[in-house]
C-alpha positions in Angstrom: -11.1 -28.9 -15.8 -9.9 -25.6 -14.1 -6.4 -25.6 -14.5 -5.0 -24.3 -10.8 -3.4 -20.9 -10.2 0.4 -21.6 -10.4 2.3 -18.5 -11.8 2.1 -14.8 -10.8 3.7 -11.7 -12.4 5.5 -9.1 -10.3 5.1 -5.2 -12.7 8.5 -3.7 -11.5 9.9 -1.7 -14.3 8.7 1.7 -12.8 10.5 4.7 -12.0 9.0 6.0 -8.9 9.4 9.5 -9.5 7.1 10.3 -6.8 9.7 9.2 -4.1 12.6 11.5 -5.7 15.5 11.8 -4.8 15.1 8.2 -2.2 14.4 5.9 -5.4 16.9 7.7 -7.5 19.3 4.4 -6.9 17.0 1.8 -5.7 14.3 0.8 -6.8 10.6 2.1 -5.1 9.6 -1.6 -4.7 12.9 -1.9 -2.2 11.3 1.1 -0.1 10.4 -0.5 3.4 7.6 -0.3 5.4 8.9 -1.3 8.8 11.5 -3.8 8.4 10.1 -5.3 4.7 10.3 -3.9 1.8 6.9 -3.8 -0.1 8.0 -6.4 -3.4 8.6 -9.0 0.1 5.6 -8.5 1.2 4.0 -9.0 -2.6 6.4 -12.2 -2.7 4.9 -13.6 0.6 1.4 -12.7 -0.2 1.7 -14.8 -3.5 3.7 -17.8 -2.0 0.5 -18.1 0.5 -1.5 -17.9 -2.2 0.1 -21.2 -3.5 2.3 -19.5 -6.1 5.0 -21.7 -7.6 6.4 -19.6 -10.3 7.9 -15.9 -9.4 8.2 -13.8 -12.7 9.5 -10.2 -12.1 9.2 -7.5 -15.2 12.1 -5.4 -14.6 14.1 -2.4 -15.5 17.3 -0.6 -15.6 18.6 -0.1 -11.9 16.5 -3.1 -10.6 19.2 -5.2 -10.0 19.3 -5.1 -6.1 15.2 -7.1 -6.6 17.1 -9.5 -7.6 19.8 -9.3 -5.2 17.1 -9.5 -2.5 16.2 -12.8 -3.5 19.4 -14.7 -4.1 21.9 -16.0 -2.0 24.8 -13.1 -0.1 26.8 -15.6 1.1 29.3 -12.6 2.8 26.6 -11.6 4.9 25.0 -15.2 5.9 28.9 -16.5 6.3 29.0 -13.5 8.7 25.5 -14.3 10.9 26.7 -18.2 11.2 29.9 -16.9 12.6 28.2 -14.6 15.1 25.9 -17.0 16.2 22.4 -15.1 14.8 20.2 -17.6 14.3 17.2 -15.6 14.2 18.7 -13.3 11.7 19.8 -16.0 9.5 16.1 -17.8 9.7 15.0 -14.1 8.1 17.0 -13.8 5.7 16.8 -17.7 4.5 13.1 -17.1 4.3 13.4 -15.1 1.5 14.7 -17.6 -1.0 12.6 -19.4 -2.9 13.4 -22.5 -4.5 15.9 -22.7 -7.4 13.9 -22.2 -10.8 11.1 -20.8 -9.0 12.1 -17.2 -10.1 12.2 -15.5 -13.4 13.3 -12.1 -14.5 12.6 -10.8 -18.0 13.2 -7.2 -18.9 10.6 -4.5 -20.1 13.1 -2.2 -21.9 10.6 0.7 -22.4 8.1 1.8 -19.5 5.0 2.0 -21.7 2.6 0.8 -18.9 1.0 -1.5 -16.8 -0.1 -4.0 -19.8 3.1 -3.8 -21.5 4.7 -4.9 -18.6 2.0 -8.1 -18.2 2.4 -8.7 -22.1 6.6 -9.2 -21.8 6.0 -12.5 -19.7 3.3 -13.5 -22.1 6.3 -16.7 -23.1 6.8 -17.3 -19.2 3.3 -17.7 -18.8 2.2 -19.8 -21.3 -1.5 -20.8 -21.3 -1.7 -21.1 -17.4 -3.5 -18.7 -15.4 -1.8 -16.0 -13.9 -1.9 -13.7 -11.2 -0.7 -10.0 -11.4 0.5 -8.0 -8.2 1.5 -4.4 -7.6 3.6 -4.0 -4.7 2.7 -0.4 -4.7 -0.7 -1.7 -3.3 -0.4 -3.3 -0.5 -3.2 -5.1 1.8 -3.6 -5.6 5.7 -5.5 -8.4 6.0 -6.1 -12.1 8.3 -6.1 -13.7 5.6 -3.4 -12.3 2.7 -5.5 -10.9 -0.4 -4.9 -12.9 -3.1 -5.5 -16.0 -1.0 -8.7 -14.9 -0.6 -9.0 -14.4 -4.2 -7.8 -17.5 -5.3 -10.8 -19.1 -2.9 -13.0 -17.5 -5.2 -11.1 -18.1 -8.3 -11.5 -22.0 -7.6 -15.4 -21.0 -6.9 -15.8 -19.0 -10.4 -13.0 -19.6 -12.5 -12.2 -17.1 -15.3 -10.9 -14.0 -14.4 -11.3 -12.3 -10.8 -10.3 -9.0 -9.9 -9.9 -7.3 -6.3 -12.2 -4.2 -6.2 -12.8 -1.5 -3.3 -15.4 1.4 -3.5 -13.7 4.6 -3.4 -14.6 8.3 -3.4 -16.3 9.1 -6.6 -13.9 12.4 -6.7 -11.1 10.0 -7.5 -12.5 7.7 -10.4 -9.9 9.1 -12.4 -6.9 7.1 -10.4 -8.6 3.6 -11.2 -10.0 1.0 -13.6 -13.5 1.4 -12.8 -16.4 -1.3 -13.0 -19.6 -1.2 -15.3 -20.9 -3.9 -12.8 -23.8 -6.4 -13.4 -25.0 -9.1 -10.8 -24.0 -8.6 -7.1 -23.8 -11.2 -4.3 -22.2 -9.0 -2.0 -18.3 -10.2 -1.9 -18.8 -11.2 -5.6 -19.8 -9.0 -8.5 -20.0 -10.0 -11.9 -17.9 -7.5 -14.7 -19.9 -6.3 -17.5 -17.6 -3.5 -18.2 -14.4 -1.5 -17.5 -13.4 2.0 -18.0 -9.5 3.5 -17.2 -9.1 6.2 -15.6 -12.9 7.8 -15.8 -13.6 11.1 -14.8 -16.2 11.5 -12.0 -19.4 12.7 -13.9 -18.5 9.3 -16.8 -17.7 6.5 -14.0 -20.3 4.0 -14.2 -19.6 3.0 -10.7 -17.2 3.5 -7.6 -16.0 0.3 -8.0 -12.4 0.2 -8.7 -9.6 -2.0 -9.4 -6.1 -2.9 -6.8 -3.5 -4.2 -7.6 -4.4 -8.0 -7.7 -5.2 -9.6 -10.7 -6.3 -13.8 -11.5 -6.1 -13.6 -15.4 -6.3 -16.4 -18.3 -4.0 -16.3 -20.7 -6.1 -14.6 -23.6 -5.5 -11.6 -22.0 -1.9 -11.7 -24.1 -4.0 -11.7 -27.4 -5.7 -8.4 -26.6 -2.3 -7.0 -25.1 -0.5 -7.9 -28.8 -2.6 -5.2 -30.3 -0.2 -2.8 -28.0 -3.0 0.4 -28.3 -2.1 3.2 -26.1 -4.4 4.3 -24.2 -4.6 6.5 -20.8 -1.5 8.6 -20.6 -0.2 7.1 -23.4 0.3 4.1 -22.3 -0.6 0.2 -22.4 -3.2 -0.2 -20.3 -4.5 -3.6 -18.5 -7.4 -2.4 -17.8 -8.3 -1.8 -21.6 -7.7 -5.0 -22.4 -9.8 -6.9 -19.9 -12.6 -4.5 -21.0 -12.3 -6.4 -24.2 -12.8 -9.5 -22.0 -15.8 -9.0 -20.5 -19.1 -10.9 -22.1 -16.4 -13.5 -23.4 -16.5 -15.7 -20.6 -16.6 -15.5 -16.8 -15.4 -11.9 -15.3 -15.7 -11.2 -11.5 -14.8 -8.5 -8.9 -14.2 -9.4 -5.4 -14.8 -6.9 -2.4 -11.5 -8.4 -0.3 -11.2 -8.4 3.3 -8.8 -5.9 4.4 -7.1 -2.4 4.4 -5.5 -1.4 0.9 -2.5 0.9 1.4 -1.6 3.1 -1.7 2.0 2.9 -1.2 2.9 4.6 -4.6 1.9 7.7 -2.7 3.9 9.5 -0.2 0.9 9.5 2.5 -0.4 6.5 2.0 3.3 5.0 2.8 3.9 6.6 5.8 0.5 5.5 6.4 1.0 1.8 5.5 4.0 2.3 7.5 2.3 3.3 10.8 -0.5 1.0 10.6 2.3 -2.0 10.0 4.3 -0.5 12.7 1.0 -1.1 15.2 0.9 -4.3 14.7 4.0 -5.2 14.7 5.3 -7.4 17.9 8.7 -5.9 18.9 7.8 -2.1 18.5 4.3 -1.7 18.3 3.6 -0.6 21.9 6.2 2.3 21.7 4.1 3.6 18.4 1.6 3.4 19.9 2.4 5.6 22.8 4.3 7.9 20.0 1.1 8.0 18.1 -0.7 9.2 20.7 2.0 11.7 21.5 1.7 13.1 18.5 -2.2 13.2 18.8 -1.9 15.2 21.9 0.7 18.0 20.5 -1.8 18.3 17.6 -5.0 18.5 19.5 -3.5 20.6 21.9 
């Protein structure tokens, strides 16, 4: 029987030197598009995904993740006392339920699988789903809710794919693909980081994993490998042809909020859409449209 998908693992023991000097004392995760910051948004996505279990891989200086989702009793004192009730409700909705949450420390950054591999004892032998908050999706239906739909279709491990430019292969773990049913395509291979001319195809890896647990035992071997570092996606290559493997084209709009550009573009696209303020972005928008065309 397919055991359901409880558990997900939050990676944030980065640095985000790319958003020097603004995550020189808080962490990149806490960076905001709109009024969220992205590891909320990551949070929400998995808890309408069904998630139970919250286990963040942190570092030094991450302390105010963990602020964010705990109790501040000064300032929730304060909003009672003032009588804002819709400001409380926002802040309450962050909490998850006690035990829910887990934070284990990844005291060297030595990549992406490294970070999986230091809840391997949280996890157990459940499923798990992975999510980068640096990759964040615009969607109906939130991403890995869709991907969990699948999950309980296939089983074994499903990963959220997008085509992109062959010119920038080198960013991604890229597919050797097999079978494809359009939204569904089975994983005969995987390559990090490829350059152009050696991808075998555009199809790349997000941020948004569903992983069994012998993932770990491929992880234990603790091989660098791009940049030096522990990567994921070399140990799921090791995966494929040892039991089910899929990608999943998503519905949606993937934001690459570990870059500069696509932040303030995550943030303008958010900012559209959002109820309060996105008719006055809209008409700024197209202000700025008309000084640039003009």
């Amino acid at each position: 029987m397919r055991k359901p998908l409880r558990k997900a693992i939050f990676p944030v023991g980065g640095l985000g030197t790319r958003f020097l000097p603004a995550t020189k004392a808080m962490p990149k995760e806490m960076l905001s598009v709109v009024d969220k910051p992205l590891i909320q948004y990551a949070v929400e996505e998995a808890k309408a995904a069904g998630i139970e279990e919250f286990i963040f891989v942190t570092g030094r200086g991450k302390s105010a993740i963990e602020d964010h989702f705990d109790y501040s009793y000064e300032l929730q004192h304060t909003l009672e006392a003032r009588g804002k009730k819709a400001e409380l409700e926002l802040i309450s909705g962050l909490l998850p339920l006690p035990g829910q949450v887990a934070y284990i420390r990844q005291q060297e950054a030595n990549g992406l699988g490294h970070a999986v591999w230091c809840a391997r004892n949280l996890v157990g032998n459940d499923p798990f789903a992975v999510l980068l908050a640096d990759d964040l999706v615009q969607a109906d239906a939130p991403c890995l809710r869709q991907m969990v739909e699948v999950y309980n279709e296939v089983g074994g491990n499903v990963v959220a794919v997008m085509d992109v430019p062959r010119e920038q292969t080198n960013r991604y773990g890229v597919l050797k693909t097999g079978k494809d049913q359009g939204r569904i395509v089975e994983v005969e291979g995987l390559v990090e980081k490829p350059k152009p001319e050696e991808a075998p195809s555009t199809l790349s890896i997000i941020g948004r994993y569903i992983l069994q647990p012998d993932v770990f035992g491929f992880l234990e071997e603790q091989k660098p490998g791009a940049g030096g570092e522990i990567q994921l996606t070399d140990a799921l290559a090791q995966m494929t042809g040892r039991g089910r493997f899929h990608g999943y084209r998503f519905e949606g709009r993937r934001f690459d909020c570990g870059d500069k550009a696509g932040f303030i573009e995550a943030n303008i696209a958010f900012a559209l859409k959002h109820p309060k303020i996105g008719k006055s972005v809209r008409q700024t928008v197209l202000d700025f449209a008309k000084e640039i065309s003009g």
